[in-house]
MARLUMDREN-465546 format. One record per atom (N, C-alpha, C, O, CB): x, y, z; residue number from 1; residue in three letters. Coordinates in pm, 1 decimal, decimal comma. Glycine has a CB too. Layout:
> c1|c2|c3|num|residu
> X|Y|Z|NUM|ALA
...
END
This chain:
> c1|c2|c3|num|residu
> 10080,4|9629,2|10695,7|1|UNK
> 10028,6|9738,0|10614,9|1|UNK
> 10014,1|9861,7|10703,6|1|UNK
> 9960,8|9861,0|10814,5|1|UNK
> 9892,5|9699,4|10549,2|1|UNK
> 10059,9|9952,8|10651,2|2|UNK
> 10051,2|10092,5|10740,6|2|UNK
> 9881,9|10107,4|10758,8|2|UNK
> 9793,3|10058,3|10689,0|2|UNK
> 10130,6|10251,2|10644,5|2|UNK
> 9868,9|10217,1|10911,8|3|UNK
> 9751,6|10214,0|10904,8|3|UNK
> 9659,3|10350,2|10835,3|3|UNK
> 9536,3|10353,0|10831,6|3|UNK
> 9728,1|10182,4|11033,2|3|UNK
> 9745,5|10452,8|10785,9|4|UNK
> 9710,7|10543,6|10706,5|4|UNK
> 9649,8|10643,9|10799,7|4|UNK
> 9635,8|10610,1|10917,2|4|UNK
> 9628,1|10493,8|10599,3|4|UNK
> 9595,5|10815,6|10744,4|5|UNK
> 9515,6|10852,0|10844,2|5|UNK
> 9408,5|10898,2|10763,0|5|UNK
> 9401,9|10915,5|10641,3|5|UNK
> 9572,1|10947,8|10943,5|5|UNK
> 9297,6|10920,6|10885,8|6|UNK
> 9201,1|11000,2|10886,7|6|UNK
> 9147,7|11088,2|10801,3|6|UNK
> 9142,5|11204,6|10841,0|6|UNK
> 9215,2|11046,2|10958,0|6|UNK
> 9083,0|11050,0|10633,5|7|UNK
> 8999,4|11166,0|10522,7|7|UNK
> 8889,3|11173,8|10598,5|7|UNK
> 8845,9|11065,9|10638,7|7|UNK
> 8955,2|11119,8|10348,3|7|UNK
> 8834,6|11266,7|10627,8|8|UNK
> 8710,7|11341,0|10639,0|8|UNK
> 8663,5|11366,6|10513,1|8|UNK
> 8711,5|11455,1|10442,3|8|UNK
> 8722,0|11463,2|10711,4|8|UNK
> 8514,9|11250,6|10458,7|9|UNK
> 8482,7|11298,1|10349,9|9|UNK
> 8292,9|11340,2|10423,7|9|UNK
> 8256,9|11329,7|10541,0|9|UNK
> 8520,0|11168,2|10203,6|9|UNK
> 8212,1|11384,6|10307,1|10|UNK
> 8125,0|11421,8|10341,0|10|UNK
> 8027,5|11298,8|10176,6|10|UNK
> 8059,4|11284,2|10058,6|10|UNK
> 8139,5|11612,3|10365,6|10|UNK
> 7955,8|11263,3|10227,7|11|UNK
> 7846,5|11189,3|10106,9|11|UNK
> 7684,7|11171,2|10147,3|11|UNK
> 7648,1|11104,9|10244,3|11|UNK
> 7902,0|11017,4|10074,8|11|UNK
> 7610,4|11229,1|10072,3|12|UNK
> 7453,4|11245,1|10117,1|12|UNK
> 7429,0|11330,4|10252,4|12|UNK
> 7336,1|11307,0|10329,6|12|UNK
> 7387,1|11090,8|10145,2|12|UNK
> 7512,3|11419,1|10268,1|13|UNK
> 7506,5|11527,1|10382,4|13|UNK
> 7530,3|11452,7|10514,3|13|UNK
> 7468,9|11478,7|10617,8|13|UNK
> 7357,8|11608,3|10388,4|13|UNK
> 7651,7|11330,6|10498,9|14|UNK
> 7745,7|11263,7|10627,7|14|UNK
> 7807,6|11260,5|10619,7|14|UNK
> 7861,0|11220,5|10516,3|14|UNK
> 7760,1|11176,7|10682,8|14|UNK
> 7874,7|11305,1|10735,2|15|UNK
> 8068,2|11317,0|10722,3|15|UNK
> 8086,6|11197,7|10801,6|15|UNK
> 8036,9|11154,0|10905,4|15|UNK
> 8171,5|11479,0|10807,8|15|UNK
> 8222,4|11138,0|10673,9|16|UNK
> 8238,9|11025,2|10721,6|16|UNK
> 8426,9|11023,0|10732,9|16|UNK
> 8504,7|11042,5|10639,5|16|UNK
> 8153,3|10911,2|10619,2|16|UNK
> 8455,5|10997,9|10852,8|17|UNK
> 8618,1|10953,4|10858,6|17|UNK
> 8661,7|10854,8|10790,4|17|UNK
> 8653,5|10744,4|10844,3|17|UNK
> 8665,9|10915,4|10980,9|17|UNK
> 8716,7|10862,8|10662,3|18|UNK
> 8799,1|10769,2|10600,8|18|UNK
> 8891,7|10696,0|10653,1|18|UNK
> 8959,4|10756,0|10569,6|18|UNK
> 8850,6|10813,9|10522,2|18|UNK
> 8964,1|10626,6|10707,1|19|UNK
> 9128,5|10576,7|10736,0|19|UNK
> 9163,4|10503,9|10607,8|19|UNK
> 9109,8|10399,5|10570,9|19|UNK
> 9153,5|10459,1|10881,3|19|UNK
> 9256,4|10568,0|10545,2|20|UNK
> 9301,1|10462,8|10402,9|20|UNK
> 9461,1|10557,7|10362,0|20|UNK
> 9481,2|10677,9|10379,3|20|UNK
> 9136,0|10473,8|10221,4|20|UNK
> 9551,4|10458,7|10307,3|21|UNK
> 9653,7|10518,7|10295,5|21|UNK
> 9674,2|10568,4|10169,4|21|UNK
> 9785,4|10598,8|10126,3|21|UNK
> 9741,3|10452,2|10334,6|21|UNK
> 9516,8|10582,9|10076,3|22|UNK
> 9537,9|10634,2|9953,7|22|UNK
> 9623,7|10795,5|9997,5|22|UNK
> 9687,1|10832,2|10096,4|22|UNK
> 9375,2|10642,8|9866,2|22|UNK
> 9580,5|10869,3|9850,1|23|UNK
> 9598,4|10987,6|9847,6|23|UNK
> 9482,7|11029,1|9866,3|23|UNK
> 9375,1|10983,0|9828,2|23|UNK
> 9657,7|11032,7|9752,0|23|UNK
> 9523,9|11180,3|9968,4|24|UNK
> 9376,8|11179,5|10002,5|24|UNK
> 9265,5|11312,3|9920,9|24|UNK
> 9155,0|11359,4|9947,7|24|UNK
> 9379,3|11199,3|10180,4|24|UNK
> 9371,8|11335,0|9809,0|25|UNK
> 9291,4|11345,0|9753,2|25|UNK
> 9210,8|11270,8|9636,4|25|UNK
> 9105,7|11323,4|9599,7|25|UNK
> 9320,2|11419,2|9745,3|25|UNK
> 9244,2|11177,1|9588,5|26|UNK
> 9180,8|11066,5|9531,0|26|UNK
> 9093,9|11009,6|9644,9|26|UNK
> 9017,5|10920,0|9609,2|26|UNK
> 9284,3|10963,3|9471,7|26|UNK
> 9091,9|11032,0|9729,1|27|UNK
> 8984,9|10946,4|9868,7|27|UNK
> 8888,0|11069,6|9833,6|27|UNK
> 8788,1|11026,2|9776,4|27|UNK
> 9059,3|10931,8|10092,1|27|UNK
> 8884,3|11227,1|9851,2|28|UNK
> 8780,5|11308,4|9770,4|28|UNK
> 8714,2|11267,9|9725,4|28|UNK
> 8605,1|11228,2|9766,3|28|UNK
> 8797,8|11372,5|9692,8|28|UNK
> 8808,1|11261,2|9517,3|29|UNK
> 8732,2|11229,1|9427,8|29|UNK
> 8643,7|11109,4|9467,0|29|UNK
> 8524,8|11128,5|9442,0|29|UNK
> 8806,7|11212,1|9319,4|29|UNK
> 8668,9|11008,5|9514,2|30|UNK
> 8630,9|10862,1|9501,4|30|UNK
> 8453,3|10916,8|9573,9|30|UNK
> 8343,0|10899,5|9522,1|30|UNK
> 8763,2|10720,1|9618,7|30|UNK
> 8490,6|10988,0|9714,9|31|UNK
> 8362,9|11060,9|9803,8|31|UNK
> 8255,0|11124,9|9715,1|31|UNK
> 8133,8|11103,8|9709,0|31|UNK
> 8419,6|11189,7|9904,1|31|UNK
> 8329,4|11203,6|9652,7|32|UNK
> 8235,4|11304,0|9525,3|32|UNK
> 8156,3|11188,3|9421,4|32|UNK
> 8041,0|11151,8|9398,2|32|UNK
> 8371,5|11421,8|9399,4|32|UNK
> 8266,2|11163,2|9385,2|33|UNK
> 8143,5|11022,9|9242,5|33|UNK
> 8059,6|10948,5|9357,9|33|UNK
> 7937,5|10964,2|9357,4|33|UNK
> 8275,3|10831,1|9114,3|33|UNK
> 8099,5|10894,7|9424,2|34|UNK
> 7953,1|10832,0|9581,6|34|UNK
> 7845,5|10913,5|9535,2|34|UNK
> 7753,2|10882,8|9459,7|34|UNK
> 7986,0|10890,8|9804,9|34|UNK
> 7881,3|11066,1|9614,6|35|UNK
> 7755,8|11160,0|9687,3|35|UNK
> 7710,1|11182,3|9509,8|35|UNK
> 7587,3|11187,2|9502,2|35|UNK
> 7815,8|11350,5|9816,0|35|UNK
> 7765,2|11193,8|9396,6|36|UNK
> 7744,6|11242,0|9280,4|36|UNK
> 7624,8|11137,5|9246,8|36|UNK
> 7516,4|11180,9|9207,9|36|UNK
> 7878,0|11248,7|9186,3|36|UNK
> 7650,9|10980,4|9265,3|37|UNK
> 7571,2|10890,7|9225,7|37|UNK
> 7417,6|10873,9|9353,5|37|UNK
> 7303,7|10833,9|9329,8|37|UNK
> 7679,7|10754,0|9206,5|37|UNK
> 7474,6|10919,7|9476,6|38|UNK
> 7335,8|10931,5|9579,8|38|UNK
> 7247,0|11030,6|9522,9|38|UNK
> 7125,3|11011,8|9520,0|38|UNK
> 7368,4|10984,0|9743,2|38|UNK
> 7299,5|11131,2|9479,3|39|UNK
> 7262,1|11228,5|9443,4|39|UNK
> 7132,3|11182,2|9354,0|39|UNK
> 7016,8|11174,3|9395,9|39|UNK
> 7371,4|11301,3|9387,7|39|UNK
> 7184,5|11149,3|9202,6|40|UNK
> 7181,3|11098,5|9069,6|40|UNK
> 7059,3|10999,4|9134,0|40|UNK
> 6954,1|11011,7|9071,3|40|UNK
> 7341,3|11027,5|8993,5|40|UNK
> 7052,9|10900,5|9250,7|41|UNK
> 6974,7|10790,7|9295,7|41|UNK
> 6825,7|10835,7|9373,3|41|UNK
> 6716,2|10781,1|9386,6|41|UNK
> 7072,2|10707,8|9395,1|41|UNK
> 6877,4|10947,4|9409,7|42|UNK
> 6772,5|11041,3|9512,5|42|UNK
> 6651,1|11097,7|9391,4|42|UNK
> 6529,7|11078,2|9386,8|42|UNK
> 6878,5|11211,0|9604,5|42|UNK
> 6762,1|11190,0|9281,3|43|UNK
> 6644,7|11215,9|9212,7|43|UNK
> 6526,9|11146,5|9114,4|43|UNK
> 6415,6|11189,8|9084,5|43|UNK
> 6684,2|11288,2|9161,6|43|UNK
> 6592,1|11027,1|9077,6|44|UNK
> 6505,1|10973,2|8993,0|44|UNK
> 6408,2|10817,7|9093,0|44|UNK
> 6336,4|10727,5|9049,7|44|UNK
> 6616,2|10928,0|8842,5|44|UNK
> 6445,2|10845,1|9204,9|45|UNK
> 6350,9|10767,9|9304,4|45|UNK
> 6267,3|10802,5|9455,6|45|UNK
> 6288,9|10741,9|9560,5|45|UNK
> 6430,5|10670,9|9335,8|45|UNK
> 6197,3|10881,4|9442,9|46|UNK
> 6173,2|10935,0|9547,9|46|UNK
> 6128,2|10883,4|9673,9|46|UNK
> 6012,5|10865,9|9712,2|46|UNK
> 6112,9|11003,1|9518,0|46|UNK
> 6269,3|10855,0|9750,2|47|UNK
> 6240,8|10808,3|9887,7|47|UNK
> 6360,6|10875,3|9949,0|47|UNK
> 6454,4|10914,7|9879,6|47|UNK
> 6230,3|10639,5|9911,2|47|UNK
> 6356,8|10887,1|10072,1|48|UNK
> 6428,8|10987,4|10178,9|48|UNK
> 6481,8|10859,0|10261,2|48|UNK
> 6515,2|10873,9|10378,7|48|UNK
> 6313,1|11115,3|10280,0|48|UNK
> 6489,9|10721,4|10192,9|49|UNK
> 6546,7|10632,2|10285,4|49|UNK
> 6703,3|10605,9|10245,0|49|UNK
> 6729,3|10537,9|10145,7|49|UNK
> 6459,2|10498,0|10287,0|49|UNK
> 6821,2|10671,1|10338,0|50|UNK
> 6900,4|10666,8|10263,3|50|UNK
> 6990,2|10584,0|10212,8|50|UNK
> 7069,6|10617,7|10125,0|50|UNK
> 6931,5|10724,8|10284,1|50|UNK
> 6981,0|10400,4|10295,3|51|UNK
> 7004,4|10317,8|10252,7|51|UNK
> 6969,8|10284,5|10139,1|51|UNK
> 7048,0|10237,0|10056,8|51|UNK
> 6990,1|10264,8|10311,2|51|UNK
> 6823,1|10309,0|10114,7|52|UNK
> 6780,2|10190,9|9987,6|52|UNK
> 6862,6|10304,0|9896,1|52|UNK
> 6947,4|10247,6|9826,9|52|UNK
> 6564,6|10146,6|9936,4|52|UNK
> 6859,7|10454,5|9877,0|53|UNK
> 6957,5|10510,0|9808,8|53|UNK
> 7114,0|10448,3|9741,8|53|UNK
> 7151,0|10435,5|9625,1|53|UNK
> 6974,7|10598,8|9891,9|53|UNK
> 7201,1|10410,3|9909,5|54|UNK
> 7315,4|10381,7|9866,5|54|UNK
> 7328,4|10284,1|9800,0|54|UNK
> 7421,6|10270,5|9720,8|54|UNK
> 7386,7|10377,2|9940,7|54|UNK
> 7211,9|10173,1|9825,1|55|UNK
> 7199,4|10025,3|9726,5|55|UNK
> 7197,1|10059,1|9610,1|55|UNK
> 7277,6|9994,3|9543,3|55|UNK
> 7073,9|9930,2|9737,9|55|UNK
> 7101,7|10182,8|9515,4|56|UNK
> 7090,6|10201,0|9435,6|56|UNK
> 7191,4|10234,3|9337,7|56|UNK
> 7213,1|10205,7|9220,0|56|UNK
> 7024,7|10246,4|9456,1|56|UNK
> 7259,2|10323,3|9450,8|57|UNK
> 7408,6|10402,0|9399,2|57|UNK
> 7524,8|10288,2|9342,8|57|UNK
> 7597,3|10286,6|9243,4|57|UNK
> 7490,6|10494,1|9552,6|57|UNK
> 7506,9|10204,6|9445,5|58|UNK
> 7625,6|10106,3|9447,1|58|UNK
> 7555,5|10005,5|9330,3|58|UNK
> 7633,3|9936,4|9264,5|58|UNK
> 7663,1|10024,9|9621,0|58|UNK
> 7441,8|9997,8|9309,2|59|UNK
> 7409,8|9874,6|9175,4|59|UNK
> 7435,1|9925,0|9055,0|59|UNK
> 7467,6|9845,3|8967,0|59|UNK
> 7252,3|9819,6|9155,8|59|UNK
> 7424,6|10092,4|9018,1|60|UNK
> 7457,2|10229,1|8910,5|60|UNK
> 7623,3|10142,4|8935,2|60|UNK
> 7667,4|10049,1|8868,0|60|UNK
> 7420,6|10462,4|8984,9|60|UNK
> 7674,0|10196,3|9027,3|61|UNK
> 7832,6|10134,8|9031,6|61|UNK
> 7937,6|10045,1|8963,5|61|UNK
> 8045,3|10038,7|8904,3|61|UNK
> 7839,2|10082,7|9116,1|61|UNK
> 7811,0|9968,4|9022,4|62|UNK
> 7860,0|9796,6|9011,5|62|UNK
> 7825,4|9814,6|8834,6|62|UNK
> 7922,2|9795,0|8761,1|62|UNK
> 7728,2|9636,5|9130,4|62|UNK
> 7688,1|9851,7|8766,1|63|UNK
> 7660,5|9873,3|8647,0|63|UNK
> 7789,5|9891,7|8560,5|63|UNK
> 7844,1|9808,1|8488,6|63|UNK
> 7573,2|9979,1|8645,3|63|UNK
> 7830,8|10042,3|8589,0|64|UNK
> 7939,9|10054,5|8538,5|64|UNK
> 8048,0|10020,6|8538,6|64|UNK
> 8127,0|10067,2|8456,5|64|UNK
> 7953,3|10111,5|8539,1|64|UNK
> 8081,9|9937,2|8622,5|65|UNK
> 8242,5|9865,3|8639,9|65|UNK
> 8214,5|9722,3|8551,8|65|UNK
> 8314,9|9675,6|8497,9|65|UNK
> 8297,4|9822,1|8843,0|65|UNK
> 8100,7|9657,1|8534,8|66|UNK
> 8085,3|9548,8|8481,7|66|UNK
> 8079,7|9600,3|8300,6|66|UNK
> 8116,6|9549,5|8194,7|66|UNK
> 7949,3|9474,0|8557,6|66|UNK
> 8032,4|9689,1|8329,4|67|UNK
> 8042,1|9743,2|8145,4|67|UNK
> 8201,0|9777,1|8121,7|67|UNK
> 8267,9|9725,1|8032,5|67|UNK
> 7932,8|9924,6|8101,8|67|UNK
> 8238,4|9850,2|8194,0|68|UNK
> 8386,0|9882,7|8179,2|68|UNK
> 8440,7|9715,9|8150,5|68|UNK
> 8436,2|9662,5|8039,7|68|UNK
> 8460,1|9971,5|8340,1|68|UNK
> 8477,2|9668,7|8240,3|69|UNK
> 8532,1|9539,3|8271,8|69|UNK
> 8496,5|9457,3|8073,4|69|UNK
> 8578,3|9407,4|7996,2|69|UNK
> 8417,8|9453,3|8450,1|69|UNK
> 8341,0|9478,7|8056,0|70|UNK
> 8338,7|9374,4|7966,5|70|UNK
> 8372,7|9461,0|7801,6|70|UNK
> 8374,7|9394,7|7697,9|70|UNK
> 8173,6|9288,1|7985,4|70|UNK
> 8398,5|9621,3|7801,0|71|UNK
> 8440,0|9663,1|7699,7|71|UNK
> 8581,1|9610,1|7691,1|71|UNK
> 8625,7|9529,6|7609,4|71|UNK
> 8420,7|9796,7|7694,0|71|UNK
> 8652,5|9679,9|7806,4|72|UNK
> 8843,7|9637,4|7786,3|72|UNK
> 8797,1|9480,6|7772,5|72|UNK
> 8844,6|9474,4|7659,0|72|UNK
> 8992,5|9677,1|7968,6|72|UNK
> 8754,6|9374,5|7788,3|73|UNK
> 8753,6|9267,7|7749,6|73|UNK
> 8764,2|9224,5|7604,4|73|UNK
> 8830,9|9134,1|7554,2|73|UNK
> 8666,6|9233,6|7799,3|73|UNK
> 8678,5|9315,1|7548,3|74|UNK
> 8620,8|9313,3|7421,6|74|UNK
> 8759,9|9427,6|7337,6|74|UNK
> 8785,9|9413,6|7218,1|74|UNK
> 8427,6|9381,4|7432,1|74|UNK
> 8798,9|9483,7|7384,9|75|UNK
> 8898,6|9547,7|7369,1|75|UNK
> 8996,6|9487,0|7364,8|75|UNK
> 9059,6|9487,1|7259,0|75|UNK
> 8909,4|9623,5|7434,3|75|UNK
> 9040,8|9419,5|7468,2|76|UNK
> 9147,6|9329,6|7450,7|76|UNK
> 9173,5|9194,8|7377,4|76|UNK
> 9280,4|9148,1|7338,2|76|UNK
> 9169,5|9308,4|7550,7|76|UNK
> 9023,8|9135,5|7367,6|77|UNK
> 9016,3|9016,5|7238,4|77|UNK
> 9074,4|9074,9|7098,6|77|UNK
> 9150,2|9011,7|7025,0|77|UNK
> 8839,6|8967,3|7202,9|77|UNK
> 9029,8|9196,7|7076,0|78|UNK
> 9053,1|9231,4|6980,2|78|UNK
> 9209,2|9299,3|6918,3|78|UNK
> 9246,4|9315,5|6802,1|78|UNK
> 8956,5|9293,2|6981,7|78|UNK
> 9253,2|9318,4|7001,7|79|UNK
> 9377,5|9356,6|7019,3|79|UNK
> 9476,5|9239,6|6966,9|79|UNK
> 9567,3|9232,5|6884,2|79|UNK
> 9394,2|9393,6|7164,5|79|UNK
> 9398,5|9132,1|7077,2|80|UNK
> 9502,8|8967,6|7075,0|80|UNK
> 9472,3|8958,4|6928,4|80|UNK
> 9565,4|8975,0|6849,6|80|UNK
> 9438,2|8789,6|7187,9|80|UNK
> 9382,5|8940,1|6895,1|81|UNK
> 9319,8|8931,1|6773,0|81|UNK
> 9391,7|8976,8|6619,7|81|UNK
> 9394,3|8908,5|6517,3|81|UNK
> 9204,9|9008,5|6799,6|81|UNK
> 9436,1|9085,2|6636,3|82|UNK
> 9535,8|9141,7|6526,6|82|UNK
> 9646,3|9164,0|6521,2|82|UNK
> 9720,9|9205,1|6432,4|82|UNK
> 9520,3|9229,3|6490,5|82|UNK
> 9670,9|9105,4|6727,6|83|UNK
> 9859,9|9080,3|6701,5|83|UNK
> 9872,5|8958,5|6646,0|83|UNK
> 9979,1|8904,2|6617,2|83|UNK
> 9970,9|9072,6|6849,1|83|UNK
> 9742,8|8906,6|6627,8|84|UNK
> 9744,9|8723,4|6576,4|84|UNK
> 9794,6|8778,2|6409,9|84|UNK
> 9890,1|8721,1|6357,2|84|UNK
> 9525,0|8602,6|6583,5|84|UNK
> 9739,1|8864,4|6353,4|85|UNK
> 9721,7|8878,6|6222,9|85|UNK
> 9841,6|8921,3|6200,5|85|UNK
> 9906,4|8897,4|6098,6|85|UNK
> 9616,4|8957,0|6175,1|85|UNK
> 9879,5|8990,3|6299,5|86|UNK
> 10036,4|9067,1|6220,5|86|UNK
> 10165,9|8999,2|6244,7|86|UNK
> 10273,5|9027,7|6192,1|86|UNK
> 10075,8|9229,0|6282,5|86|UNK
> 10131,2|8866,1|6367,8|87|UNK
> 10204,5|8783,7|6370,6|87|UNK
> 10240,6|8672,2|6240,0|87|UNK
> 10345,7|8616,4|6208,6|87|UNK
> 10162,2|8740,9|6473,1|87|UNK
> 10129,6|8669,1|6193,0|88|UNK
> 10113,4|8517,3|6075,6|88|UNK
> 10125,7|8608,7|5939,0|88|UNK
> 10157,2|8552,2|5834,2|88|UNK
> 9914,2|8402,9|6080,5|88|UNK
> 10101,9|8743,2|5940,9|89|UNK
> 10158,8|8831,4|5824,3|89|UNK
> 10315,3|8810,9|5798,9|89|UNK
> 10368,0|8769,1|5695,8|89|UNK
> 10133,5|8990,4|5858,8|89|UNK
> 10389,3|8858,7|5942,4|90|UNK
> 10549,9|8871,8|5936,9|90|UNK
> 10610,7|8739,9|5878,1|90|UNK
> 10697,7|8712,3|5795,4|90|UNK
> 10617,1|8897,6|6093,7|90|UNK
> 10487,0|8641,3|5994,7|91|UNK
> 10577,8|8517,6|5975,1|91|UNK
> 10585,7|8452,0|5795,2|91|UNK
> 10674,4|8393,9|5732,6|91|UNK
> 10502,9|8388,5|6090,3|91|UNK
> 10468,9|8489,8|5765,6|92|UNK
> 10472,2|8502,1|5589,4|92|UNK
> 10552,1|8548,4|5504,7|92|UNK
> 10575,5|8496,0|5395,8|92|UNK
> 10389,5|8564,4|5540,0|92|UNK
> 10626,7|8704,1|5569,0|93|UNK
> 10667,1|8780,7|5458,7|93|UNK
> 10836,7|8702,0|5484,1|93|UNK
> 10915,5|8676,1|5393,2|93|UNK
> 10637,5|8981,7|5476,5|93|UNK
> 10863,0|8671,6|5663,8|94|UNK
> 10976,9|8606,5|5674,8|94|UNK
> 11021,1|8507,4|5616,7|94|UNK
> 11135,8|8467,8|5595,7|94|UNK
> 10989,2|8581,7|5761,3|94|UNK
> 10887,7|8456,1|5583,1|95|UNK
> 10950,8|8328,6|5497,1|95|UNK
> 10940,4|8290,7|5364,6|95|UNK
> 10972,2|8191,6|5298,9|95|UNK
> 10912,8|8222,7|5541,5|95|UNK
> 10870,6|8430,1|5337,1|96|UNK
> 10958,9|8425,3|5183,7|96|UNK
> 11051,0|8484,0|5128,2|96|UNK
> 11082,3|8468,6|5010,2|96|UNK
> 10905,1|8444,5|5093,8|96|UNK
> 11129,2|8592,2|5244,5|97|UNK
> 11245,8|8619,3|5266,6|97|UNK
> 11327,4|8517,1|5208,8|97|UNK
> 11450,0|8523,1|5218,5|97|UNK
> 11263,9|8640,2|5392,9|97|UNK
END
């Protein structure tokens, strides 16, 4: 795997050297939603510790990827769900073809 270079991002007022062979500007964005959610973690808990922050940030995170994850789930049952219907429709109309 290539070893990519060096994003300089900045999150909770630390600049941090990335190495990743994304694009680096998607390595940005990815920095910005972080510092956006430290941010978001800082104000509604007031402590200046900036770990227990990033825990916070990253459980907001994790929050949302598990909701994501279980909508397209629910999204996709449903999907299977009415190719079922339009499967056993055709196969109906085919056979009274």
């Amino acid at each position: 795997m290539p070893e990519g270079r060096v994003i300089p991002v900045e999150i909770a007022g630390q600049r941090y050297p990335i190495r990743s062979t994304l694009d680096q500007e998607y390595v940005a964005r990815l920095a910005r939603y972080v510092d956006e959610k430290m941010r978001a973690a800082a104000d509604s808990t007031p402590t200046g510790d900036t770990l227990r922050l990033a825990v916070l940030a990253a459980l907001n995170i994790a929050d949302e990827l598990f909701r994501c994850r279980d909508a397209n789930r629910d999204c996709n049952g449903e999907i299977a769900q009415r190719a079922g219907e339009i499967e056993r429709l055709l196969d109906r109309v085919l056979m009274a073809s």
